[in-house]
N, C-alpha and C positions, 0 to 999 in steps of 0.2 A: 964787291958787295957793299961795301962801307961806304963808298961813293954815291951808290944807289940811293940808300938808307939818309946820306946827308940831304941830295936833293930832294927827295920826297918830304923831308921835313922841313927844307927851308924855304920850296917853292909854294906846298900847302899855308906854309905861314902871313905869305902877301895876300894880298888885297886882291878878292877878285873881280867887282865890280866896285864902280867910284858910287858916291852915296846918293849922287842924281839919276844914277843907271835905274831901269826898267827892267823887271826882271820881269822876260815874254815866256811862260810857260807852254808848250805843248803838250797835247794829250793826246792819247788812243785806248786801245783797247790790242791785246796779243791776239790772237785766233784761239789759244787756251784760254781768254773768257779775263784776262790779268791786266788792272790798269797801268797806265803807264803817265807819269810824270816827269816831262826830258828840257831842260835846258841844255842851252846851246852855250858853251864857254869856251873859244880857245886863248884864253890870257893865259892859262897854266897849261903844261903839258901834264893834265892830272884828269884823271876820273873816278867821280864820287856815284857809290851805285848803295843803295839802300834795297831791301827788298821786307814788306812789312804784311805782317800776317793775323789776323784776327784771332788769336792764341794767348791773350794775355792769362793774368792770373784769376782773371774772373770767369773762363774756361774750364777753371777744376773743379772737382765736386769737393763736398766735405772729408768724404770719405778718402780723398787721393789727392788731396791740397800739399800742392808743392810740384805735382806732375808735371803744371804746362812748363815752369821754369827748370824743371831740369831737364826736360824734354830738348828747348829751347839751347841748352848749355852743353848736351852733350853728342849737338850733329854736327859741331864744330872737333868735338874729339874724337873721331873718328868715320870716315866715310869713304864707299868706295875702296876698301880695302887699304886705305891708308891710313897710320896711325896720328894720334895728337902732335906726336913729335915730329912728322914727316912735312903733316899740315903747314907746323909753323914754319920749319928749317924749308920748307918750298914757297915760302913766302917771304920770308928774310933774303931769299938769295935774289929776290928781284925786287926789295923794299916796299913791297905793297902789306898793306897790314888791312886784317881781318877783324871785325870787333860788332858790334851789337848791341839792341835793348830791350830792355824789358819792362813792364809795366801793367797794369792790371788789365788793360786794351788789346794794347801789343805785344809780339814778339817782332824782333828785327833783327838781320844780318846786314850787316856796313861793308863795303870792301873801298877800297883808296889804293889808287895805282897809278903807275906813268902809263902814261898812253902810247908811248912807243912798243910796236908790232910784239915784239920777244917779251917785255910784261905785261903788257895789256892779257897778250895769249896766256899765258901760264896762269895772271893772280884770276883769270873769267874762270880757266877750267876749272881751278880748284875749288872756287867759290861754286860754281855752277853744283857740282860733286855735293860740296857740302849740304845743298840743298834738296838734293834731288837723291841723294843714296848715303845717306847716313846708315852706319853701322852700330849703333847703340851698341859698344861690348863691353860685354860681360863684367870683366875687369875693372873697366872705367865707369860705369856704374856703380860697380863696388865700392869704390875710390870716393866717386863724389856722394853718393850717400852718405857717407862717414865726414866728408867735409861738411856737406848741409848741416847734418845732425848735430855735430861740436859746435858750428856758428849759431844754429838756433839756442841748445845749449849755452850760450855765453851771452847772446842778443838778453835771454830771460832774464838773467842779470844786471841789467844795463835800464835806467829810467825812461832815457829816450824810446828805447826799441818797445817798453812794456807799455809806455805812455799811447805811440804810436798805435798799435796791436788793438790795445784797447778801445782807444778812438775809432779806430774804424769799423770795430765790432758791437759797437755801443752804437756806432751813428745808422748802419745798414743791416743790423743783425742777421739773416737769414740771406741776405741778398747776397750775391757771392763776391761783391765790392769788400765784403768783411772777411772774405780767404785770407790769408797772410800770403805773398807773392813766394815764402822761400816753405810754407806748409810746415807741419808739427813734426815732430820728432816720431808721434806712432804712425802718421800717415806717410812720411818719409823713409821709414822702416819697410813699409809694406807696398814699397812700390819695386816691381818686376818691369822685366825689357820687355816683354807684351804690351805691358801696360805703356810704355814710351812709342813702342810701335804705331798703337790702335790711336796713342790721341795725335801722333805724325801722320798717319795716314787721313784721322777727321780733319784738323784743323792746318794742313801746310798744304792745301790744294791753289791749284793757279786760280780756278774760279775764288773770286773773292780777297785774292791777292793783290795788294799795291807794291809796283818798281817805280821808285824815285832817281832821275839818273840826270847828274849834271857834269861837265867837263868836255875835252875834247874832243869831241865825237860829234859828227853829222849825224841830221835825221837818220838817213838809210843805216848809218853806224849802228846809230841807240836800238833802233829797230829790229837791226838782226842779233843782236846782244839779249834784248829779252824776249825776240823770238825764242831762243838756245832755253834758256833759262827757264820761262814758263811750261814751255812744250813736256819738259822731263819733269814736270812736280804731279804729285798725284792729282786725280782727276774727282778726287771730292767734292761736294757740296759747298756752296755757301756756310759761311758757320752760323749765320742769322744774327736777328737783333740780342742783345743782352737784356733782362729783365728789365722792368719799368722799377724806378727807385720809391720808396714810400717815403714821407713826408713824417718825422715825429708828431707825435700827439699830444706827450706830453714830454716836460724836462728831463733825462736824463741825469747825475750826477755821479761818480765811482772816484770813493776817495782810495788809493793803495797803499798801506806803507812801505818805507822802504829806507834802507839805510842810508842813504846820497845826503848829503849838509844842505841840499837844496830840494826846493820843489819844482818839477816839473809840469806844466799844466797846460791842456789844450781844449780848446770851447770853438762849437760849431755848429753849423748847418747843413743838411745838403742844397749846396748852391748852382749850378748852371752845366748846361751842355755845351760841348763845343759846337759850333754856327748858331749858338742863344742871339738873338738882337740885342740884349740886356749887357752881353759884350764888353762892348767899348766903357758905356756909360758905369759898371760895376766894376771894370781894371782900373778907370782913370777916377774914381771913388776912390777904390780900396789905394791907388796910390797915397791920396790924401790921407786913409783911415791908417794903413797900418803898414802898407806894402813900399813906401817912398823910405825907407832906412829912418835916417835922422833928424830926415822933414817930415816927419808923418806925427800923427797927432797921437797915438799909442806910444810912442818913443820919448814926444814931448812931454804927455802928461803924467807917464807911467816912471820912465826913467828919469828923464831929465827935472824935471820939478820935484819928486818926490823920490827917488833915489829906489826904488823898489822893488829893480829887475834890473837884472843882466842886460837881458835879450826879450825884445817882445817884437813881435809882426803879426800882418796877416796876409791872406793872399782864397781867389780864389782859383781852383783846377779845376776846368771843365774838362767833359771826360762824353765817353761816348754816352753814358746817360748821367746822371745828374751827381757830380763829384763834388769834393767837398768845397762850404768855405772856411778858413780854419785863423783861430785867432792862437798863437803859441806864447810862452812867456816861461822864463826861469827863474826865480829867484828864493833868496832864504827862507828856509822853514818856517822860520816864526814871523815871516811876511804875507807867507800866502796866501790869508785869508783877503786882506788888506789891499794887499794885488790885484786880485782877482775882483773884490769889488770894484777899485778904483776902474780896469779893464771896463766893467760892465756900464758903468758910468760915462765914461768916454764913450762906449759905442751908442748909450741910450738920448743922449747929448744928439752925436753925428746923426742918428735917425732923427731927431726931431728935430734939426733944424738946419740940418744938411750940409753944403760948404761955402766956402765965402768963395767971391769971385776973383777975390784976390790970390786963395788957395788953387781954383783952378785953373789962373793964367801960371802959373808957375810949378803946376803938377804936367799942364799940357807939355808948356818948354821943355821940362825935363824928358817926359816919352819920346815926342817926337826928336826931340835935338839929340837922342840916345837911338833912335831908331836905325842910322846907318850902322853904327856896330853889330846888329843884329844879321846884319848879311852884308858883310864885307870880307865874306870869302865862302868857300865851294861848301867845305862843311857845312856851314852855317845854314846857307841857302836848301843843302840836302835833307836837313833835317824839317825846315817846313814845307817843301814839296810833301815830304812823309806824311807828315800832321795835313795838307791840303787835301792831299789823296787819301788818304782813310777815312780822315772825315769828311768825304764829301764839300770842302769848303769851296767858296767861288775860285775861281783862276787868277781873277784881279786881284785877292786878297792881299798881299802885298801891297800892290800900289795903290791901293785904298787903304791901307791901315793907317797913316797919317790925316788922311783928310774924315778918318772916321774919329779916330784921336781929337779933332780941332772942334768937330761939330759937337761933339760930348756940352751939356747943360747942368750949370746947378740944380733944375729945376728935372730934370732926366735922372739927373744922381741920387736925388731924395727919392722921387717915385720908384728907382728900380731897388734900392735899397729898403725899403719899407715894403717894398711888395714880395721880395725873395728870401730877407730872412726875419725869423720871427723868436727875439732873443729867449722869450718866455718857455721855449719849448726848444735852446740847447742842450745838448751833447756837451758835457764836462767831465772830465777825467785829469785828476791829482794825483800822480804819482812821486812818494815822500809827501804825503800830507802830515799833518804837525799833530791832526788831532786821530789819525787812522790809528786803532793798536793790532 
């Protein structure tokens, strides 16, 4: 077993394709209605299988927030008559490991295994099980209630968690982008294994399901692997589109105190969807604005010139409708007013007079000349098959992401940036503010 366990970790760890490689996607469709996402790899005797479900946290209602993620958490502990501990101990003995995400969109199950006949066989059925006849018990329900509810519990404590929480609730108020992915403590209380059933049976159907699957395996292989797999999941509905996001009106602001020696502060917009054209041109911006580390102009003018923060970035998430963009920054108390204007300075500067050309030959080198690390192995590449397939994104994505990278404009960068956010009518939230009582 321990043998097992070394090579699955040290084979996973090479390089699966070289950085000139073409990664040629296949696609179909199951006869359950369930996409399919398959590359073709035999460099590794390893197979990388995702299976991604429209269940994220924007899924719950107010009244049962926390549902879809513990829904999510707990078909892994128990299914098909087998217990959590059976799960694992039947997946250690063939070194394949079971694991997953979560996210306001998604929910995801991961499986990673050798492809040799004896584990390929055993880590598919178990995985298969997990998905197809989970046993919500009792027990374990019980169990993780009582863990969510302590973690929430302690998260309220914490600036980060209260910073975060707030911002998303400030930025998307009613829309259900503003759930908290791990749900409140009374709505955590009041969730029953019915209740984990009915949103298993809505939201885990093949229809409407994306399988991401790369490794060793021939077409006919992958084929009859999520034939298995979608055939046995419920026959539910599409889960449909997720709300249209609304656009603030006006500025927000929530100062909170709090005992931390620092302040924590995050200002935003709602900024773009995943397949936006605005894309490239607003990644390879915000690299310059905030998102490049210690070349970005928030780092330069915020920390490095004037000393006034820790940590400051930005970045945007696009998401299935319009995620945020977010500018973060930490520092002392009796800085943060200080901070935060200089922040809004810098960003009102970048709108209006956008970047030099000199910024974007050297923000491009950096993307692109960082792009092979991005998929230089199975994981890697599994995880944007996922992101391809849920969101509908083109198949060449990949191998157009550098030449989309290179075409990026000064003149692209100021218009998209000027046109998608609009500082005057940020989202700001202070937690440990200096002047809050």
């Amino acid at each position: 077993m321990k043998k097992i366990q070394i090579l699955i970790l040290v084979v996973s760890s090479l390089v699966a394709f070289s950085s000139n490689a073409a990664v040629k996607i296949q696609q179909w469709q199951t006869s359950a209605g369930t996409e399919v996402y398959f590359v073709e790899n035999h460099d590794l005797p390893i197979i990388d299988l995702s299976v991604n479900f429209a269940a994220g946290s924007a899924r719950d209602s107010a009244e049962k927030s926390g549902l879809a993620g513990i829904t999510r958490y707990l078909m892994a502990l128990g299914a098909a008559g087998m217990s959590d501990e059976v799960i694992a101990n039947k997946m250690a003995d063939i070194g394949a490991i079971l694991s997953g995400d979560f996210d306001v969109d998604r929910a995801a199950f991961k499986l990673r295994t050798l492809s040799s006949p004896r584990e390929q066989t055993q880590a598919l059925e178990i995985f298969t099980k997990v998905l197809q006849k989970p046993d919500f018990p009792e027990a374990v329900l019980t169990r993780e209630k009582a863990r969510v509810i302590s973690g929430l519990q302690e998260s309220a404590t914490q600036p980060e968690s209260i910073s975060s929480k707030a911002f998303m609730t400030a930025m998307y108020g009613k829309h259900p982008y503003a759930l908290d992915g791990s749900g409140e403590v009374e709505t955590v209380s009041n969730i029953k294994r019915d209740d984990l059933l009915d949103f298993y049976n809505k939201h885990y159907g093949a229809k409407g399901a994306v399988i991401a699957v790369i490794g060793d395996l021939t077409r006919d292989q992958a084929n009859t692997i999520t034939e298995n797999i979608s055939n046995g999941m419920p026959k539910s509905a599409d889960a449909g589109p997720i709300a249209k996001v609304e656009y603030p009106t006006a500025p927000v602001e929530l100062r909170i105190a709090h005992p931390a020696s620092q302040s924590h502060i995050l200002l935003g917009y709602p900024g773009i969807k995943r397949g936006d054209p605005d894309l490239f041109p607003l990644y390879v911006g915000n690299y310059i604005l905030g998102g490049g580390g210690f070349v970005s102009r928030l780092t330069e003018e915020v920390r490095e010139k004037r000393g006034l923060v820790y940590s400051v970035y930005s970045y945007f998430m696009p998401m299935a409708e319009l995620g945020p963009f977010q500018i973060g920054l930490q520092t002392k108390k009796d800085q943060a007013n200080a901070a935060l204007k200089l922040v809004h300075q810098t960003l009102d500067k970048f709108l209006k007079d956008g970047v030099t050309e000199k910024e974007l030959i050297a923000a491009k080198a950096n993307i692109i000349g960082g792009f092979p690390m991005r998929i230089d192995s199975n994981g890697k590449i599994l995880d944007y098959l996922s992101v391809i397939g849920f969101y509908k994104l083109p198949l060449n994505y990949l191998d157009e992401y550098n030449k989309k990278v290179a075409s990026v404009t000064t003149a692209q960068i100021k218009e998209a940036f000027n046109r998608r956010l609009k500082p005057e009518n940020f989202v700001t939230v202070i937690v440990g503010d200096p002047d809050a009582k």
